[in-house]
N, C-alpha and C positions, 0 to 999 in steps of 0.2 A: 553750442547755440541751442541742440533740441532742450537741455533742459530749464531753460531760462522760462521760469512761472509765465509771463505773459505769453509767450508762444502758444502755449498749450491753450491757452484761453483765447485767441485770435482763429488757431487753427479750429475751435468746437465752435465757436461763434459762425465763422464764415459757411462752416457746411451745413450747419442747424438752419442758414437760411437758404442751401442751393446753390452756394458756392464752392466747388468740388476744392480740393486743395492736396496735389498731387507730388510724393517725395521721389525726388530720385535725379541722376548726375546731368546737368547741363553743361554741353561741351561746345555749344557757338558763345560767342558775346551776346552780352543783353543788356540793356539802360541800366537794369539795379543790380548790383553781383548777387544772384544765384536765384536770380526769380524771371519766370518769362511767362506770358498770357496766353489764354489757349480759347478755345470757345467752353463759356462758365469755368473755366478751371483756373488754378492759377498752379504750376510748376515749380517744384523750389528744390534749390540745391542745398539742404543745410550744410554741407560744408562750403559754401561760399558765399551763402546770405549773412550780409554783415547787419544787417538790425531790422529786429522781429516786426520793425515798425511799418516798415516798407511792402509787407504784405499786405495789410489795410492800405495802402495806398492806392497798390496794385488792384485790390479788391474792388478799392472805390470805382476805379475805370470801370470793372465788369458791372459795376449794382445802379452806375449812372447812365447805363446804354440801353438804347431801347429796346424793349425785350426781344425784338424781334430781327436785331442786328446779334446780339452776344453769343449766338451759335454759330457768327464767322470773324471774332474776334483769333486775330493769330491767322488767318488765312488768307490768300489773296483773295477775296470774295469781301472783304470789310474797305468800306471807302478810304481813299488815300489818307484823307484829311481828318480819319480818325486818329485818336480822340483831339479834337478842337482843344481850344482855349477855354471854352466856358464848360468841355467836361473836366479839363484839368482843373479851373476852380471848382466845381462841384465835388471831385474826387478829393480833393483836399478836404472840405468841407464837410465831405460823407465819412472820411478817414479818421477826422477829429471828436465827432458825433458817435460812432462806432467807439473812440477811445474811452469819448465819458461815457457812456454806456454801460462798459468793462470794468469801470475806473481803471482804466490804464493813464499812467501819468503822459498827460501832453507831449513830453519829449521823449517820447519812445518811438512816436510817430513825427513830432518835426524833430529830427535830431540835427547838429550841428555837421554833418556831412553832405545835406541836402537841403534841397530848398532853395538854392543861389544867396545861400548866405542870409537867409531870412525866416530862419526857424522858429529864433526868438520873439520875432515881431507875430509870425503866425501863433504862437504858446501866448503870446499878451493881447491879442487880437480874441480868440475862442474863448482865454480862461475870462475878459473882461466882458465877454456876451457880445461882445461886438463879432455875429457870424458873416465873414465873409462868405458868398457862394450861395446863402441861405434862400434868396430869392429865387435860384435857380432850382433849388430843389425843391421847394415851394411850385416851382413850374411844371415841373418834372412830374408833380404827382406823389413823390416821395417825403415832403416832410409837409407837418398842415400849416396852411396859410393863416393869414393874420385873421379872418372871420371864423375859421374852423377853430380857430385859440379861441378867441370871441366869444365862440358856443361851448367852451369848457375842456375840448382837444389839447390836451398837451404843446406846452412848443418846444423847441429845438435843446437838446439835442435828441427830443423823441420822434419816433418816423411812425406815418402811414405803415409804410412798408420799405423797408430795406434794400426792395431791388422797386428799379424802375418799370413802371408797365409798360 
């Protein structure tokens, strides 16, 4: 898995913005095999991370929280009811945006393991410009709104800024 060309370029991406990305054996359960969130960090087991994709996803959680929670991400100190509904769309949306970025092909990140079975629909959703989540990040601070496009601002899949303020 470490030498799989997109890894290497996920892993320089996420720390070039302040996203730590930390190797080494995870030995509780965790949601994705061999990834677990930390405060800014993200934990990875390469020998049980099954797709390099799943890191930008993880990632998206820490860059869509507000900066001032993400140092208790992984700790009891981060609210129960983190992350909500609407950061998991945003993470999504931040995970896909990151991809073109990269050009990492879309299914690297929705791949058919995850997603509840709607990976395909999220790769035909992003690649037809139609962003889901995009409002949100627009909220967030993170990508520009429809007037900041307006004034000549890039739009989606380019950001303000990467992590949320």
């Amino acid at each position: 898995m470490k030498n799989k060309p997109c890894l290497t370029q996920i892993v320089s991406f996420l720390e070039s913005i302040g996203i730590e990305v930390a190797e080494g054996p995870l030995t509780a359960a965790t949601f994705l095999p061999g990834l677990e969130l930390g405060p800014n960090v993200i934990y990875v087991d390469f020998d049980k991370l099954k797709h390099p994709g799943d890191i930008l996803h993880e990632a998206g959680h820490i860059a869509v929280t507000e900066s001032t929670l993400r140092q208790y991400i992984g700790t009891d100190k981060m609210p129960e009811d983190w992350p909500n509904m609407g950061d998991e769309i945003a993470a999504i949306a931040w995970s896909a945006a990151v991809a073109q970025h990269l050009e990492i092909p879309l299914s690297e990140v929705f791949h058919p393991d995850g997603y509840k079975g709607a990976s395909d629909w999220h790769i035909e959703n992003f690649s037809n410009g139609n962003y889901i989540g995009l409002p949100l990040l627009q909220w967030m601070g993170i990508a520009y709104n429809d007037t900041e496009i307006q004034n000549g601002h890039p739009p989606f899949p380019a950001f303000k800024s990467w992590l949320r303020p």
